[in-house]
N, CA and C of each residue as an Amber inpcrd file, in Angstrom:
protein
   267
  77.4190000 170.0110000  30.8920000  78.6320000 169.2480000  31.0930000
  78.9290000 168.4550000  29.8300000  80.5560000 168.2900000  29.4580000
  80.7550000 167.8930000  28.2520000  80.4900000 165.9710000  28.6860000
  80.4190000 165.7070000  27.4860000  79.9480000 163.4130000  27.5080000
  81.2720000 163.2880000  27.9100000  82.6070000 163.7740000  27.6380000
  83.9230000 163.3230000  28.4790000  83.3900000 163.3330000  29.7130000
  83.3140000 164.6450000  30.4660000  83.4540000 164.7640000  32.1180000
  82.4130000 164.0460000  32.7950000  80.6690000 163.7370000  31.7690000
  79.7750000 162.9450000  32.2120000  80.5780000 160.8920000  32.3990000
  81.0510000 160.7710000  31.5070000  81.7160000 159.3650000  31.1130000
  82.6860000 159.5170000  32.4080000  83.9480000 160.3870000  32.7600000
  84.9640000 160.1800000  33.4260000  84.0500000 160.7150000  34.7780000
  82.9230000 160.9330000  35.4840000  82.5500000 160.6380000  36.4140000
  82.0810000 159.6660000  36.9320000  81.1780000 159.2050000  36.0300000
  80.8710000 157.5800000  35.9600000  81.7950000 157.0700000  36.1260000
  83.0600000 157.0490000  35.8360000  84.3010000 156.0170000  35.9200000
  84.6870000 155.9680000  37.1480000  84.6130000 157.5920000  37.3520000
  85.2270000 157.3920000  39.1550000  84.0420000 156.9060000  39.8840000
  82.5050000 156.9090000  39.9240000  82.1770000 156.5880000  40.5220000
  81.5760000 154.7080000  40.8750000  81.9570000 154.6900000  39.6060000
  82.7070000 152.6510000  39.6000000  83.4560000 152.0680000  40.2480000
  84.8250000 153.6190000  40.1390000  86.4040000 152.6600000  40.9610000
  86.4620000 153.1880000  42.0690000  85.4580000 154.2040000  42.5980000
  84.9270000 153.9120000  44.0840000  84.4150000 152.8750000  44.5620000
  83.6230000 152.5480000  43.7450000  82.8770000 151.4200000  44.4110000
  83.4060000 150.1460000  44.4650000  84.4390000 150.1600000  43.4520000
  85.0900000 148.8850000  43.0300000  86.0800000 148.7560000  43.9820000
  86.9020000 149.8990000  44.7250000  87.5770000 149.9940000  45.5970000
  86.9680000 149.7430000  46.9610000  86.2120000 150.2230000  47.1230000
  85.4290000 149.6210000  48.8140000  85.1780000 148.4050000  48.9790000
  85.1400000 147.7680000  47.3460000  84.5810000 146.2150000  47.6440000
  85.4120000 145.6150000  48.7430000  86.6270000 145.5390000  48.5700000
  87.5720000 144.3090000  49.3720000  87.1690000 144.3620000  51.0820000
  87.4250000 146.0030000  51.5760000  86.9600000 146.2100000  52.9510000
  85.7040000 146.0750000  53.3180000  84.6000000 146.5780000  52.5260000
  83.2060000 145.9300000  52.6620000  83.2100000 144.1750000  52.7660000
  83.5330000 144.0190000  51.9630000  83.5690000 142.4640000  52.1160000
  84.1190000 141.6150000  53.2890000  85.1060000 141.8650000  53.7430000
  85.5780000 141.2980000  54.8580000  84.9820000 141.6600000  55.9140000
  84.6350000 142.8100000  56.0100000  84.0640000 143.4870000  57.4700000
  82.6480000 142.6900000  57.4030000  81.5710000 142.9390000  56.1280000
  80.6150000 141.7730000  56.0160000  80.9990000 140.2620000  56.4000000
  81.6390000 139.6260000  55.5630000  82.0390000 138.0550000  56.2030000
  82.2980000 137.8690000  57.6740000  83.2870000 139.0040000  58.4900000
  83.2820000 138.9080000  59.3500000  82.0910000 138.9000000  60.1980000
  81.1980000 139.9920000  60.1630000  80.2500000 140.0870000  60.7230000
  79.0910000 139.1140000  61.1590000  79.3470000 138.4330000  59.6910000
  78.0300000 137.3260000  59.3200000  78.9030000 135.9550000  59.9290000
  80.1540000 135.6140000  60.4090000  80.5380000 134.9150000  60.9380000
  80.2550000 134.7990000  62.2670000  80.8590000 136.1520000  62.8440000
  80.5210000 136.2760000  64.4480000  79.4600000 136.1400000  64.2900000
  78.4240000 136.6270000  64.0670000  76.9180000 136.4900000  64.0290000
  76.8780000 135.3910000  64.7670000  76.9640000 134.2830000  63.7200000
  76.5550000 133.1730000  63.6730000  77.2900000 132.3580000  65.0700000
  78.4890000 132.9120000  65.4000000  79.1010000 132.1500000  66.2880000
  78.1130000 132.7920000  67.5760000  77.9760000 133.9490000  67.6690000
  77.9080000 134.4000000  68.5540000  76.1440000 133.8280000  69.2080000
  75.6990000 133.3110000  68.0140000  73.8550000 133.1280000  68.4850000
  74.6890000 131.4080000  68.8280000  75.5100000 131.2300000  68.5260000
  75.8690000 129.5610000  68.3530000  75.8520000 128.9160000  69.9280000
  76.9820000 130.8070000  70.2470000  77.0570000 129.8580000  71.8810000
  76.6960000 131.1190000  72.9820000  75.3090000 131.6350000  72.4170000
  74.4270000 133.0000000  72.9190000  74.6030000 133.9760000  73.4820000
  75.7360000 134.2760000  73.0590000  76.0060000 135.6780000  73.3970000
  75.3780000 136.8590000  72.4760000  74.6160000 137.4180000  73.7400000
  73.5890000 138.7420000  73.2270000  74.1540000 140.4440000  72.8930000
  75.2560000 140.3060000  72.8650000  76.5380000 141.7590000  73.1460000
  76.3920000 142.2020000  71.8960000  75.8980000 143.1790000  71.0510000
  75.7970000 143.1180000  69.5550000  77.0200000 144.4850000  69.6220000
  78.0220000 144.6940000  70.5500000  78.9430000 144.7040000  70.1870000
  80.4470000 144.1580000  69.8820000  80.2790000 142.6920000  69.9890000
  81.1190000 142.3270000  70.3200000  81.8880000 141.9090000  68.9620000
  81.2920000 142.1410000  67.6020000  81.5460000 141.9970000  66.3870000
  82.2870000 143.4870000  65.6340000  82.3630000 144.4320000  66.6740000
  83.0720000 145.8610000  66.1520000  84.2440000 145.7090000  65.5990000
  85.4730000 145.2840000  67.0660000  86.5150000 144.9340000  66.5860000
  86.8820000 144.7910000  65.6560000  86.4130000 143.2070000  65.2380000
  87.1580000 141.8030000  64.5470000  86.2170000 143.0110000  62.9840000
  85.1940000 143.0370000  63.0250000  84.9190000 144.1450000  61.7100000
  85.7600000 145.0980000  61.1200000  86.1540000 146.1070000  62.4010000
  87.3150000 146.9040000  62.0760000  88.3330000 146.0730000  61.4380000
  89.2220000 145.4490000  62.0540000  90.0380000 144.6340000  61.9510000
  90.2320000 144.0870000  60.5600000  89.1280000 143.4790000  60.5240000
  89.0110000 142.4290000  59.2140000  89.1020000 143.6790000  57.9420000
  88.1760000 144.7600000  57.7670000  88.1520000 146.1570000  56.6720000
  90.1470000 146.4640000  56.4800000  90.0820000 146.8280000  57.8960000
  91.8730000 147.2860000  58.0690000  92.7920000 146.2150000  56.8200000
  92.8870000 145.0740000  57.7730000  93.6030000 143.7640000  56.9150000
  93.3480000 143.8910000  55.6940000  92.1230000 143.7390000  54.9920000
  91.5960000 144.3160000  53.6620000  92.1790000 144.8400000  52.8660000
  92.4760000 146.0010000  53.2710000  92.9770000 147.8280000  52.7480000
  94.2280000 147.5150000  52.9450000  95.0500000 146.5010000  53.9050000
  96.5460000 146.5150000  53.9550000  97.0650000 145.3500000  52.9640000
  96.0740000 144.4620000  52.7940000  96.0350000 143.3800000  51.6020000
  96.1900000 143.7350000  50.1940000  94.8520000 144.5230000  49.9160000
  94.6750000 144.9680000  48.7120000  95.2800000 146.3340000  48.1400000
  96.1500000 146.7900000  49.1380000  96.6010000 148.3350000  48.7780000
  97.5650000 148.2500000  47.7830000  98.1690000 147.5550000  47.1440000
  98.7820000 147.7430000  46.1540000  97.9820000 147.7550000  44.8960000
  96.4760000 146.8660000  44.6360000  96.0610000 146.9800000  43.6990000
  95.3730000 148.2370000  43.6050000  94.7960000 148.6160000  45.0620000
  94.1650000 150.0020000  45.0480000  94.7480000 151.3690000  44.5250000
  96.3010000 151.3920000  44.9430000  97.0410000 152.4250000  44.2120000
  97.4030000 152.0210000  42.7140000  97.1220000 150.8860000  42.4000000
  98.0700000 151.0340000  40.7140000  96.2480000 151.6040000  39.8160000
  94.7770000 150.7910000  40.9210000  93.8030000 151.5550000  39.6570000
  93.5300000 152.9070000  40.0800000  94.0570000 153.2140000  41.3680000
  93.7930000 154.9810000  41.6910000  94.4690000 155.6300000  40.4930000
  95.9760000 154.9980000  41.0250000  97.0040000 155.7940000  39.6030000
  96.5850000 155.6920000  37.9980000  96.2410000 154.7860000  37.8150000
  95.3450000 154.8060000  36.3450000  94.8910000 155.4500000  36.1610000
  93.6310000 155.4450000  36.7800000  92.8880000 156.5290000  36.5790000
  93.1860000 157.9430000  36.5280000  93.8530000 158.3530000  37.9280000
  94.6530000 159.5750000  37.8880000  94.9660000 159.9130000  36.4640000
  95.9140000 159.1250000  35.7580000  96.5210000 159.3280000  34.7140000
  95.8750000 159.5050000  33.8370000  94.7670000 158.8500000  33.4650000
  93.5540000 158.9460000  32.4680000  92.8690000 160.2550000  32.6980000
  92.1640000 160.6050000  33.8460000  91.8180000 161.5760000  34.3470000
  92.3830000 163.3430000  33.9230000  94.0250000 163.0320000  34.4800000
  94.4590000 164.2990000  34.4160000  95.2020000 164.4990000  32.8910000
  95.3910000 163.2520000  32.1700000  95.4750000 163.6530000  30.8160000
  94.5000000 164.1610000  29.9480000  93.3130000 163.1610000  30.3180000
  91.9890000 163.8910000  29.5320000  91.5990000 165.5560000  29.5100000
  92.1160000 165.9500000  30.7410000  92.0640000 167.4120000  31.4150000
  92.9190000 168.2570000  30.8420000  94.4280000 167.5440000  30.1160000
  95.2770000 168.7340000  29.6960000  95.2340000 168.3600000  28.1640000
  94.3160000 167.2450000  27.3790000  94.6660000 166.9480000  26.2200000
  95.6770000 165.8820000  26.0850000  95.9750000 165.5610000  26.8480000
  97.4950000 164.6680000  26.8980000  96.4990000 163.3650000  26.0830000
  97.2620000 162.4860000  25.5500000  96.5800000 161.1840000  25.0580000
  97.8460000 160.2670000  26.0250000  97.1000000 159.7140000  26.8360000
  97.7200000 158.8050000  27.7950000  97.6600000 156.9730000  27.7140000
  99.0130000 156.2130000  27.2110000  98.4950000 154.3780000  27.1590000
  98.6800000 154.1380000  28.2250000
């Protein structure tokens, strides 16, 4: 494999990760909130944190989706220029 396609995999596999952050994160906070509420006033239901998890990831992804498409599209652009030769700013 050429050091381009090694380098531009690495990249995507950054702005994957960099992209899950926001929904990971909330669905975590959430979680670790109910948690806490939930031992607070003892409720033993360890499903009762699904929801508001879902929920909270969702909100996330509907929050952050504009920044998510402008670094998808970047990349894209970087990506599929590198692929045809194009030199892309």
């Amino acid at each position: 494999m050429p050091t381009e396609a090694l380098a531009m995999l690495s990249e995507a596999l950054w702005l994957a990760l960099l992209l899950a952050g926001p929904p990971a994160a909330a669905a975590w906070l959430t979680g670790i909130t109910l948690s806490l509420l939930a031992d607070r006033i003892g409720a033993r239901d360890p499903t009762l944190s699904a929801f508001p998890r879902i929920a909270a990831a969702l909100g996330a992804i509907a929050v952050a989706s504009p920044w998510i498409l402008e670094q998808t599209l970047a990349f894209g652009r970087v990506a599929f220029g590198a692929a045809l030769g194009l030199s892309v700013e």
